[in-house]
C-alpha positions as CSV (number, residue, x, y, z in Angstrom):
1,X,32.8,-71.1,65.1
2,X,33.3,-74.5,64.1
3,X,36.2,-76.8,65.9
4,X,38.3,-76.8,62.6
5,X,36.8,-73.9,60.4
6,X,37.7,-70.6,61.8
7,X,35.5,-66.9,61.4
8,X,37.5,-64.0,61.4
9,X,36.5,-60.5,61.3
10,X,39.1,-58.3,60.1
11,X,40.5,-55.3,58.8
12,X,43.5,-54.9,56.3
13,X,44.9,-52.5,53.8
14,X,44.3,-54.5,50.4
15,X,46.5,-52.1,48.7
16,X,49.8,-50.2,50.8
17,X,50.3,-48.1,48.0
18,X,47.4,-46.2,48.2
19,X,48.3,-45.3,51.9
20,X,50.9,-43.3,50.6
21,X,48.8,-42.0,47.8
22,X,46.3,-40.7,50.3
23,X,48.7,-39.2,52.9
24,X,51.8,-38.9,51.5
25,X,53.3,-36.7,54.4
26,X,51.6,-38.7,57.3
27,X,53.2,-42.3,55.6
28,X,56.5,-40.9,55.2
29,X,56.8,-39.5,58.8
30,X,55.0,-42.5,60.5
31,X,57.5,-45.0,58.9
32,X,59.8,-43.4,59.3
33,X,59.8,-44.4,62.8
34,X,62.5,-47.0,63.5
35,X,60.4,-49.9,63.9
36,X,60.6,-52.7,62.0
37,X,57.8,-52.1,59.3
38,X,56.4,-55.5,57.9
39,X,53.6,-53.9,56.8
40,X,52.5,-50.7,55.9
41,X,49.0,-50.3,55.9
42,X,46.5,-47.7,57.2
43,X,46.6,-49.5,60.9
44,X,50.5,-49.6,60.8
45,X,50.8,-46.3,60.1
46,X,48.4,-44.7,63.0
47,X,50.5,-46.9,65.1
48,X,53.9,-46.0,64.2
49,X,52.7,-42.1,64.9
50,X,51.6,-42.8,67.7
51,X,54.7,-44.2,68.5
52,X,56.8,-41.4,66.7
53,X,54.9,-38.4,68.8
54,X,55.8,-40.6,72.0
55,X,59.3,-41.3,71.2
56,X,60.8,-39.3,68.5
57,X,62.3,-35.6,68.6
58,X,60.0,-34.1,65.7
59,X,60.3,-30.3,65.4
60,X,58.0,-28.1,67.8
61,X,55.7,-27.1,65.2
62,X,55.5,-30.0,63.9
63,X,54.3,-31.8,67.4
64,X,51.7,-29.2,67.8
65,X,50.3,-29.3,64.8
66,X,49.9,-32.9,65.2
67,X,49.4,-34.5,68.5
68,X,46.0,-33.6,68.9
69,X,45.2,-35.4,65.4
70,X,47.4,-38.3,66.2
71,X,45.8,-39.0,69.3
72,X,42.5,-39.0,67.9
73,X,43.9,-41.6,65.5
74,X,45.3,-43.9,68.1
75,X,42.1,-44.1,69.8
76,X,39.9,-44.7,66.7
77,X,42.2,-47.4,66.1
78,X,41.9,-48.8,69.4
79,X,38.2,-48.5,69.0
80,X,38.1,-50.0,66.0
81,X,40.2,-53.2,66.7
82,X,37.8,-53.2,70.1
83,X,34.9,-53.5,67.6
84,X,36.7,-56.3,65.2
85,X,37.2,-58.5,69.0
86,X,33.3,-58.0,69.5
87,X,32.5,-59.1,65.9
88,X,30.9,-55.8,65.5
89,X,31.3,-55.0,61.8
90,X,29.0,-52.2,61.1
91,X,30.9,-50.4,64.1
92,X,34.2,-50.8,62.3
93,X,33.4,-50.0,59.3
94,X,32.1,-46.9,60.7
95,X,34.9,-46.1,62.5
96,X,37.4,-47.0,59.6
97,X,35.9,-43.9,57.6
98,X,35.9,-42.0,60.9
99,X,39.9,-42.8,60.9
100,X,40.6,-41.9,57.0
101,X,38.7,-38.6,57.7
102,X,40.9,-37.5,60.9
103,X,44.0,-38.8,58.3
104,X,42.6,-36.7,55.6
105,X,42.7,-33.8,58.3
106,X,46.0,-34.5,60.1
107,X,47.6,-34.7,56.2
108,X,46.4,-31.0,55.8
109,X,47.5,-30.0,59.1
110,X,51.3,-31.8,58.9
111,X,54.1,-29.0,59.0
Protein backbone atom coordinates (compact mmCIF):
# COMPACT_ATOMS: atom_id res chain seq x y z
CA UNK A 1 0.00 0.00 0.00
CA UNK A 2 1.37 3.13 -1.21
CA UNK A 3 1.82 6.28 1.23
CA UNK A 4 -1.07 8.18 -0.58
CA UNK A 5 -2.98 5.46 -2.64
CA UNK A 6 -4.88 3.26 -0.39
CA UNK A 7 -6.01 -0.88 -1.09
CA UNK A 8 -9.07 -1.86 0.36
CA UNK A 9 -10.64 -5.08 0.39
CA UNK A 10 -14.18 -4.94 1.03
CA UNK A 11 -17.53 -6.17 1.07
CA UNK A 12 -20.89 -4.18 0.46
CA UNK A 13 -24.41 -4.71 -0.71
CA UNK A 14 -24.43 -2.95 -4.25
CA UNK A 15 -28.08 -3.10 -4.27
CA UNK A 16 -30.35 -2.84 -0.57
CA UNK A 17 -33.28 -3.58 -2.36
CA UNK A 18 -32.55 -6.86 -3.22
CA UNK A 19 -31.88 -7.74 0.57
CA UNK A 20 -35.39 -7.40 1.07
CA UNK A 21 -36.18 -9.26 -2.08
CA UNK A 22 -34.21 -12.16 -0.88
CA UNK A 23 -35.44 -12.30 2.69
CA UNK A 24 -38.24 -10.34 3.00
CA UNK A 25 -39.22 -11.61 6.70
CA UNK A 26 -35.48 -11.67 7.99
CA UNK A 27 -35.12 -7.63 6.60
CA UNK A 28 -38.23 -6.58 8.05
CA UNK A 29 -37.62 -8.11 11.60
CA UNK A 30 -33.84 -7.20 11.65
CA UNK A 31 -34.54 -3.43 11.06
CA UNK A 32 -36.86 -3.34 12.71
CA UNK A 33 -34.55 -3.22 15.62
CA UNK A 34 -34.31 0.31 17.03
CA UNK A 35 -31.00 1.19 15.81
CA UNK A 36 -30.27 3.79 13.74
CA UNK A 37 -30.13 2.07 10.19
CA UNK A 38 -27.82 4.07 7.72
CA UNK A 39 -27.58 1.24 5.70
CA UNK A 40 -29.30 -1.71 5.00
CA UNK A 41 -27.36 -4.18 3.49
CA UNK A 42 -26.72 -7.95 3.88
CA UNK A 43 -24.01 -7.15 6.78
CA UNK A 44 -26.44 -4.68 8.57
CA UNK A 45 -29.05 -6.84 8.66
CA UNK A 46 -27.05 -10.07 10.33
CA UNK A 47 -26.05 -7.43 12.73
CA UNK A 48 -29.17 -5.94 13.73
CA UNK A 49 -30.51 -9.73 14.47
CA UNK A 50 -28.10 -10.32 16.22
CA UNK A 51 -28.78 -7.47 18.12
CA UNK A 52 -32.70 -8.07 18.12
CA UNK A 53 -32.32 -11.86 19.51
CA UNK A 54 -30.00 -10.24 22.32
CA UNK A 55 -32.19 -7.39 23.11
CA UNK A 56 -35.64 -7.42 21.87
CA UNK A 57 -38.86 -9.39 23.39
CA UNK A 58 -39.67 -11.47 20.02
CA UNK A 59 -42.33 -14.09 20.60
CA UNK A 60 -41.18 -17.61 21.98
CA UNK A 61 -41.57 -19.38 18.90
CA UNK A 62 -40.22 -17.05 17.11
CA UNK A 63 -36.75 -17.01 19.28
CA UNK A 64 -36.56 -20.74 18.85
CA UNK A 65 -37.00 -21.00 15.59
CA UNK A 66 -34.35 -18.56 15.10
CA UNK A 67 -31.46 -18.26 17.42
CA UNK A 68 -29.69 -21.09 16.28
CA UNK A 69 -29.77 -19.62 12.62
CA UNK A 70 -29.00 -16.18 13.78
CA UNK A 71 -26.03 -17.12 15.61
CA UNK A 72 -24.63 -19.01 12.86
CA UNK A 73 -25.03 -15.65 10.92
CA UNK A 74 -23.23 -13.54 13.46
CA UNK A 75 -20.32 -15.64 13.34
CA UNK A 76 -20.03 -16.01 9.59
CA UNK A 77 -20.11 -12.44 9.57
CA UNK A 78 -17.52 -12.14 12.10
CA UNK A 79 -15.57 -14.58 10.06
CA UNK A 80 -15.95 -12.95 7.15
CA UNK A 81 -14.93 -9.35 8.12
CA UNK A 82 -11.82 -11.40 9.96
CA UNK A 83 -11.03 -12.62 6.34
CA UNK A 84 -11.50 -8.86 4.63
CA UNK A 85 -8.74 -7.61 7.75
CA UNK A 86 -6.37 -10.47 6.47
CA UNK A 87 -6.89 -9.46 2.75
CA UNK A 88 -8.06 -12.88 2.26
CA UNK A 89 -10.56 -12.62 -0.61
CA UNK A 90 -11.14 -16.06 -1.77
CA UNK A 91 -12.09 -16.81 1.98
CA UNK A 92 -14.76 -14.10 1.95
CA UNK A 93 -16.18 -14.73 -0.91
CA UNK A 94 -16.62 -18.08 0.29
CA UNK A 95 -17.99 -17.31 3.28
CA UNK A 96 -20.37 -14.55 1.77
CA UNK A 97 -22.31 -17.50 -0.06
CA UNK A 98 -21.93 -19.54 3.17
CA UNK A 99 -23.89 -16.45 4.88
CA UNK A 100 -26.77 -16.00 1.95
CA UNK A 101 -27.34 -19.87 2.30
CA UNK A 102 -27.83 -19.91 6.33
CA UNK A 103 -30.22 -16.45 5.28
CA UNK A 104 -31.93 -18.49 2.73
CA UNK A 105 -32.46 -21.11 5.55
CA UNK A 106 -33.28 -18.80 8.57
CA UNK A 107 -35.98 -16.99 5.87
CA UNK A 108 -37.71 -20.51 5.65
CA UNK A 109 -37.49 -21.14 9.26
CA UNK A 110 -38.90 -17.43 10.49
CA UNK A 111 -42.32 -17.80 12.46
Amino acid sequence: MGKVLQIRVSAWTWNEDLVSEAWPRLSELAFSVPLKHEKHGVLEMVQSLGDGLQFMKWPEERRKALTSGIEKCVDIKRRLEGALANWNPREANSLSEELERELDGLERAYR
